[in-house]
C-alpha positions in Angstrom: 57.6 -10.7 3.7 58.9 -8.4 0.7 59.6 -10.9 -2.5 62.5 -10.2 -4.1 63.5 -11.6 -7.9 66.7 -11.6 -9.6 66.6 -11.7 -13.9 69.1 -12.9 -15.8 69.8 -14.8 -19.0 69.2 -18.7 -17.6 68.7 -17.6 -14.0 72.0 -18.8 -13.3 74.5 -16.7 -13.1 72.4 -14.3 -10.3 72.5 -17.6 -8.4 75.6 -16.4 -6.2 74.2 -12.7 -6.0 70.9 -14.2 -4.7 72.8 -16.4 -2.3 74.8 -13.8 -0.7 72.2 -11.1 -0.4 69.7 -14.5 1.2 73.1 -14.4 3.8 72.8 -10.6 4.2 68.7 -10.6 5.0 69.5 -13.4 7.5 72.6 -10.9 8.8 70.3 -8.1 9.2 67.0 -9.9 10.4 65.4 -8.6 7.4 62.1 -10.8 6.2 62.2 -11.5 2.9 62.2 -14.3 0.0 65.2 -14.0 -2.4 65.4 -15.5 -6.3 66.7 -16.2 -9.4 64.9 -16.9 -12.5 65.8 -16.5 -15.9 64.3 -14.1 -18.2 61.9 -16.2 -20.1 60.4 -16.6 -16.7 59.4 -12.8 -15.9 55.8 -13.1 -16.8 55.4 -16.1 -14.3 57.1 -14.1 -11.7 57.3 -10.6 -11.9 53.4 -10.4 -10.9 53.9 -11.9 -7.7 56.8 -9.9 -6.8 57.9 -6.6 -4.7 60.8 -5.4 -6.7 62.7 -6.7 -9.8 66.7 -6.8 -10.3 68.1 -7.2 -13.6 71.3 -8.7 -14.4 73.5 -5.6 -16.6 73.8 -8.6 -19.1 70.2 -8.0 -20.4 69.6 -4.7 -18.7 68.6 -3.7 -22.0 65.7 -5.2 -20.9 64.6 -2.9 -18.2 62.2 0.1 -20.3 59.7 -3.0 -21.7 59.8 -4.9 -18.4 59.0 -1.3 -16.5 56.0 -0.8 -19.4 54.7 -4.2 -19.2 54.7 -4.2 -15.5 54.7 -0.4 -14.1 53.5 -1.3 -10.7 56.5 -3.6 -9.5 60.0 -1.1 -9.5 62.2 -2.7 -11.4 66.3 -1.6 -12.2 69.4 -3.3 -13.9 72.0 -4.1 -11.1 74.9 -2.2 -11.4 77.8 -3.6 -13.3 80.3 -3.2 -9.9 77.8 -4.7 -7.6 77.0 -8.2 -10.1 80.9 -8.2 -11.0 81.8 -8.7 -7.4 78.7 -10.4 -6.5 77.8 -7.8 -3.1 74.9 -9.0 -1.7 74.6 -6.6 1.0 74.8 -3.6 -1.5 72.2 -5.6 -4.0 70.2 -6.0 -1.0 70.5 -2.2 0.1 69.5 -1.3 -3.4 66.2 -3.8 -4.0 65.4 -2.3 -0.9 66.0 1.6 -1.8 63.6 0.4 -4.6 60.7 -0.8 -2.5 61.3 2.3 -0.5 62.2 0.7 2.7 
């Protein structure tokens, strides 16, 4: 089971995004866990995890979080895929990154 965490400020904006890509895995049969955390959290998390998505909001994140943690892949989610919250395509790409 590939785990799959969302960033963001609080963790609660992704909340949606995580929920619809959750309904897209189930669509697709595809076994993995799906969350949300806020960025304060990353060290707790990223660890454990098989891929990292980034809300754009702190994308600038992204080059320290690859540095700190260069074995888990880890991208900002495009702007047009958080703006209207497509979990399938969110899905496709944390899967692109685990290189599945």
């Amino acid at each position: 089971m590939k785990k799959i965490v969302l960033l963001c400020s609080t963790g609660m904006s992704t909340s949606l995004l995580v929920n619809r890509m959750r309904e897209a895995a189930k669509e697709d049969g595809y076994d993995c866990e799906i969350h949300a955390y806020g960025i304060a959290e990353a060290a707790g998390v990223i660890p454990d995890s098989d891929c990292v998505l980034i809300g754009p909001q702190i994308r600038f994140n992204v080059p320290k979080l690859k540095e700190k943690y260069p074995s888990v892949p880890i991208e900002a989610i495009d702007m047009r895929i958080y703006g209207t919250m497509d979990g399938r395509t969110a899905l496709e790409e944390a899967k692109k990154l685990m290189d599945q």
